[in-house]
C-alpha positions as a Markdown table, in Angstrom:
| # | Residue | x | y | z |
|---|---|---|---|---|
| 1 | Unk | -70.8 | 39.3 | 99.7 |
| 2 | Unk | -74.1 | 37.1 | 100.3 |
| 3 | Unk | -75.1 | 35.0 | 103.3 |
| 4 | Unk | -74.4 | 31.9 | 101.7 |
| 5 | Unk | -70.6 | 32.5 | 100.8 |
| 6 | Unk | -70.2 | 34.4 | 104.1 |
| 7 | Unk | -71.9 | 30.4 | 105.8 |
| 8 | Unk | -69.8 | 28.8 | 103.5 |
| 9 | Unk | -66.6 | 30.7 | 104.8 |
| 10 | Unk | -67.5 | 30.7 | 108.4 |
| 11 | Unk | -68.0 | 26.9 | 107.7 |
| 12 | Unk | -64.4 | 26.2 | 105.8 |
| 13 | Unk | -62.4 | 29.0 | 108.3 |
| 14 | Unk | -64.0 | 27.3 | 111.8 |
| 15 | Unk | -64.1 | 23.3 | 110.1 |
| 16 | Unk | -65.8 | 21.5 | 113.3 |
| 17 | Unk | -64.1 | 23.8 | 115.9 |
| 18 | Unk | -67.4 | 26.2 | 116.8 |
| 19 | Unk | -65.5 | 27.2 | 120.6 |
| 20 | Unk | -66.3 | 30.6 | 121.0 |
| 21 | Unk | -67.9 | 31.4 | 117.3 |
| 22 | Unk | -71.1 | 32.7 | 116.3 |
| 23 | Unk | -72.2 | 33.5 | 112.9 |
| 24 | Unk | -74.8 | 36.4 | 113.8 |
| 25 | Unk | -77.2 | 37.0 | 110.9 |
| 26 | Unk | -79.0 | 40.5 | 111.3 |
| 27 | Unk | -81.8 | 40.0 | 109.1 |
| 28 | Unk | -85.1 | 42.4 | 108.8 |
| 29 | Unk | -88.6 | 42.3 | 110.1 |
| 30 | Unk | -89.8 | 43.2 | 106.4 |
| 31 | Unk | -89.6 | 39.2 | 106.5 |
| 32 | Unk | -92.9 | 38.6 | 108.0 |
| 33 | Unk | -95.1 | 40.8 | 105.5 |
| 34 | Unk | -97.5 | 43.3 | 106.6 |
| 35 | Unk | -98.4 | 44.3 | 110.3 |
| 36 | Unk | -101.7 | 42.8 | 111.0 |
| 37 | Unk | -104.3 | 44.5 | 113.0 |
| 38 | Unk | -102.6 | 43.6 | 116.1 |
| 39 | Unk | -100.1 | 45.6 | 115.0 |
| 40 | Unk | -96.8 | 43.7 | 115.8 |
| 41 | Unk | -95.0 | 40.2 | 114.5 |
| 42 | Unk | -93.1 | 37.8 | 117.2 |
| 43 | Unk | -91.4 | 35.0 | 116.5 |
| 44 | Unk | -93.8 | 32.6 | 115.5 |
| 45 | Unk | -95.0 | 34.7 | 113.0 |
| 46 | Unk | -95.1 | 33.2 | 109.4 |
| 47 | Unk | -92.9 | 35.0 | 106.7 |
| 48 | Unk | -94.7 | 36.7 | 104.0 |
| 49 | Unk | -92.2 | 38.6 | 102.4 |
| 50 | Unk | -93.9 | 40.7 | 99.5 |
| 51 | Unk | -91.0 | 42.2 | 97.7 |
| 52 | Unk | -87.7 | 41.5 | 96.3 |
| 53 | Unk | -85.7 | 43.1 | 99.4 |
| 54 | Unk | -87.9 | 41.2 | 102.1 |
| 55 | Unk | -87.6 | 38.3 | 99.7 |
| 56 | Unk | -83.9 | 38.0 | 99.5 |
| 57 | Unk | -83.8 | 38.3 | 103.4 |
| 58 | Unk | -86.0 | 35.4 | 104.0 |
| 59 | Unk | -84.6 | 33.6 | 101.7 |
| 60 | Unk | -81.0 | 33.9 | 103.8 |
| 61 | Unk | -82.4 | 33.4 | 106.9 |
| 62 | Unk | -83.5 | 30.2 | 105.6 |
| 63 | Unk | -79.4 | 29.3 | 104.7 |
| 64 | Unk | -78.6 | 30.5 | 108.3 |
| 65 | Unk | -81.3 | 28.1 | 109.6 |
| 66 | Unk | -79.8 | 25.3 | 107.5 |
| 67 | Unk | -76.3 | 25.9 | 107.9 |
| 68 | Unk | -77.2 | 25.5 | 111.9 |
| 69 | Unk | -79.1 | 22.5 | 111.2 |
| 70 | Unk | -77.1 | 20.3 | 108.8 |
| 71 | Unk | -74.1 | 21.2 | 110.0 |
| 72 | Unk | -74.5 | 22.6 | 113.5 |
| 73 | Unk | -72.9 | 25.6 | 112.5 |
| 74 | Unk | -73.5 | 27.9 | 115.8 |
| 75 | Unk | -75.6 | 30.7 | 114.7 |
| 76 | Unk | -78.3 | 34.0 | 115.7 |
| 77 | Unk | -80.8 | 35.8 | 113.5 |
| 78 | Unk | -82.1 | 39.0 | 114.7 |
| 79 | Unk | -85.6 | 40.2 | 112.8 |
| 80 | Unk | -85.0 | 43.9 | 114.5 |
| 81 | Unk | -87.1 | 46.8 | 113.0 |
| 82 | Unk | -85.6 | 50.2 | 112.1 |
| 83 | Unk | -83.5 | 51.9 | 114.4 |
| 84 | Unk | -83.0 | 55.0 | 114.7 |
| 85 | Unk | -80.0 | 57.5 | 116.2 |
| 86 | Unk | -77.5 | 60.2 | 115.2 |
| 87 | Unk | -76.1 | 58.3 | 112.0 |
| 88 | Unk | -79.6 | 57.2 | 110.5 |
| 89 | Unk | -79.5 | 57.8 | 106.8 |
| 90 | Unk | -81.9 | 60.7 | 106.6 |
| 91 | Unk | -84.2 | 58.9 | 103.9 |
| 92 | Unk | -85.8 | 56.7 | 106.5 |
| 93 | Unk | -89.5 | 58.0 | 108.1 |
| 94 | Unk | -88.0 | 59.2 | 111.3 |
| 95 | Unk | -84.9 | 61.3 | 109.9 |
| 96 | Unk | -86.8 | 62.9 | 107.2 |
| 97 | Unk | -89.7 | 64.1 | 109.2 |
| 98 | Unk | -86.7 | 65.8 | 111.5 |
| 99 | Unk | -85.4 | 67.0 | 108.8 |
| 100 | Unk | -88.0 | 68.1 | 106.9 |
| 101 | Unk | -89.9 | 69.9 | 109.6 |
| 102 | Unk | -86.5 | 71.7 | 110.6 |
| 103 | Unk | -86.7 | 72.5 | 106.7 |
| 104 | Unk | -89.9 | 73.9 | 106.9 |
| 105 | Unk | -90.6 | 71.1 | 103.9 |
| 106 | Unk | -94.2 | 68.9 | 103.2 |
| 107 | Unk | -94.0 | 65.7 | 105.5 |
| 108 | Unk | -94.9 | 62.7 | 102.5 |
| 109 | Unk | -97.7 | 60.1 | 103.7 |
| 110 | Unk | -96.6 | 56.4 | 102.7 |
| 111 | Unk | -99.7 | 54.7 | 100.8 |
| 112 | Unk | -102.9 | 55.0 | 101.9 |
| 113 | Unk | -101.5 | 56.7 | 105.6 |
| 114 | Unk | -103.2 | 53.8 | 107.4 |
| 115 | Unk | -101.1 | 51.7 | 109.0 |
| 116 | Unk | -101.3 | 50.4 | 112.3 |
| 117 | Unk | -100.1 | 51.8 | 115.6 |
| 118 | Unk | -100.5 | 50.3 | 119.2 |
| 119 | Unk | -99.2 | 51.8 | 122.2 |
């Protein structure tokens, strides 16, 4: 089901009674593009979404954003990054280098194997 029929739901189901709800939209930080040489995004960084995935998720936060503001509908967007644990599917960077080390398997290198890391 997309973000706008899940709004529009949330928004027929509650009516004007918002005590105690919250329509929390977990979003991506795909949203904001590419890392720039700093290295991080906050949250007044612009969206530049640069494919169809990261498109369609800025594109919903935008809903979520109107929903609150035409209609007051009570609502959170969280840009979180990847995260990783036990249940991580195993295609993602972290998981497969686990895996594939434990494999004894070639570790792949993402485009040009330059991006940015600050600690």
């Amino acid at each position: 089901m997309d973000t706008l029929s899940l709004l529009q739901a949330a928004k027929e189901k509650w009516g004007n009674n918002f005590k105690e709800k919250l329509f929390y939209h977990i979003s991506t930080d795909e949203v904001y593009g590419s890392l720039s040489d700093d290295g991080f995004f906050t949250e007044e960084t612009a969206y530049d979404p640069h494919s169809p995935y990261s498109a369609s998720k800025a594109s919903s936060d935008h809903f979520v954003r109107a929903f609150y503001d035409t209609y007051k509908l009570p609502t959170v967007i969280s840009n979180c990054s990847n995260n990783y644990g036990s249940f991580q599917f195993p295609e993602k960077l972290i998981p497969l280098f686990i895996n594939n080390i434990c494999n004894n398997k070639s570790l792949p290198v993402y485009g040009k194997g330059e991006n940015v890391i600050h600690f």
